[in-house]
C-alpha positions in Angstrom: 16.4 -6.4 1.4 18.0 -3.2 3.1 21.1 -4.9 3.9 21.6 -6.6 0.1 20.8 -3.0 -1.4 23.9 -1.5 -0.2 26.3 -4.0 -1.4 24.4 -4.0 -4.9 27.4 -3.4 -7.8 25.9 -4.6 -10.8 23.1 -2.4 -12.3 20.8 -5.1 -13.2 20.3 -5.7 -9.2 20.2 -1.9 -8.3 16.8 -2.1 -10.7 15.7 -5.0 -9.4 15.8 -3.7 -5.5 15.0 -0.2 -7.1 12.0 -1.5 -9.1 10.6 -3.9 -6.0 10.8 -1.0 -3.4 8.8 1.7 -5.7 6.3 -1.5 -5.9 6.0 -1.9 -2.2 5.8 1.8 -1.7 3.2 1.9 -4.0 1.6 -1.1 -2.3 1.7 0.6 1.3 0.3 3.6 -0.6 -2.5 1.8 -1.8 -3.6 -0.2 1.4 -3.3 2.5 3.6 -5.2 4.4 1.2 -7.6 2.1 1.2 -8.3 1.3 4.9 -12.2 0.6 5.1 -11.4 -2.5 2.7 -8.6 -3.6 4.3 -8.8 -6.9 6.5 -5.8 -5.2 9.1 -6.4 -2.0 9.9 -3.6 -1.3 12.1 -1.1 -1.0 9.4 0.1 2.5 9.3 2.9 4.0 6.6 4.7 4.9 9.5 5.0 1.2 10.5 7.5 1.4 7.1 8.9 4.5 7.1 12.4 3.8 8.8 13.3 1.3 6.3 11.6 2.9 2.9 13.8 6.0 4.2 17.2 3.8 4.8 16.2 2.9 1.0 15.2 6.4 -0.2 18.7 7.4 1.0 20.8 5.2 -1.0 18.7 5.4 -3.9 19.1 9.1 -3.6 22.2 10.1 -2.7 24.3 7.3 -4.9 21.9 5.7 -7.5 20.5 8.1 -9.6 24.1 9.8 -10.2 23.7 6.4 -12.7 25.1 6.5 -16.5 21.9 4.2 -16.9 19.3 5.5 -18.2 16.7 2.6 -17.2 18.2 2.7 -13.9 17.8 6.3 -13.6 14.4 6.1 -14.5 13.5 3.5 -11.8 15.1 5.7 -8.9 13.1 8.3 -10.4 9.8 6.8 -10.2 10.7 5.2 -6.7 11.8 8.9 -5.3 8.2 9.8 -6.0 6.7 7.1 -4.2 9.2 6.4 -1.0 8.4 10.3 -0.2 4.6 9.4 0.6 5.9 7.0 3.2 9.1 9.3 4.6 8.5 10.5 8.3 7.7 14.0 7.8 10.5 15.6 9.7 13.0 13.3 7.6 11.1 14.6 4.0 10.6 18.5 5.3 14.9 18.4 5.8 15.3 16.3 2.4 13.1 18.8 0.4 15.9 20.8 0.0 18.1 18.5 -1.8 15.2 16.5 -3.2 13.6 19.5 -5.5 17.1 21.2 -6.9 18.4 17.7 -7.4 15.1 16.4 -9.7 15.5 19.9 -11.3 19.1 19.1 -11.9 17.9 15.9 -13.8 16.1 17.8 -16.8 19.1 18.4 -18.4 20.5 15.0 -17.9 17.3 12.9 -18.5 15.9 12.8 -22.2 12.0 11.5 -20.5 11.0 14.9 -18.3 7.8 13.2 -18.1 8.6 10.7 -15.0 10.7 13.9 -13.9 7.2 15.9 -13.9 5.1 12.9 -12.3 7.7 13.5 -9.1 7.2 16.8 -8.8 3.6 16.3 -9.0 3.7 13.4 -6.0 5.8 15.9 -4.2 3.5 18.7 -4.2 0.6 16.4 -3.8 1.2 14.9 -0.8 -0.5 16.1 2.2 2.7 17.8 4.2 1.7 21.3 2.9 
């Protein structure tokens, strides 16, 4: 998918790769979370995090500047879950566009709540 997301120009396919990454995320989130159940225990988020970072970045950096409210509302929610699977070093030098730009997006987003729900994955996580 990595490849396709870049050359993505029509905003019904940005929040269909925007909507199926913040599913996976939340999928990796959720096995690796729950390890003792799982029938493959090797798999690690770091096995992921190279790719859900290429993704991250695009979504980041060039979708949620988006005139589209759904679509901004999808990078939203997937911010808050590619983070959990971000190599740490890659997330600890991001932080510092990450917070003042989801800040930034209170006055351009009428729904602060999925705003709020990022902040609270960001500070949730277990980097601090």
């Amino acid at each position: 998918m990595l490849p396709m997301i870049g050359m993505s120009k029509l905003d019904s396919y940005k929040c269909a790769f925007t909507s199926a990454i913040c599913k996976f995320s939340e999928a990796i989130i959720f096995y690796c979370s729950n390890k003792e159940k799982a029938p493959d225990n090797t798999i690690e988020k770091s096995s992921f995090s190279t790719q859900i970072y290429a993704a991250h970045e695009i979504f980041f950096n060039n979708w949620i500047k988006t005139n589209d409210v759904k679509l901004r509302q999808l990078v939203i929610e997937s911010i808050g879950h590619t983070v959990n699977i971000m190599p740490r070093e890659k997330f600890e030098l991001d932080l510092t566009k990450i917070f003042p730009g989801l800040l930034s997006l209170y006055k351009k987003h009428s729904d602060h709540f999925i705003i709020s729900q990022v902040k609270y994955f960001l500070i949730s996580i277990n980097y601090f």
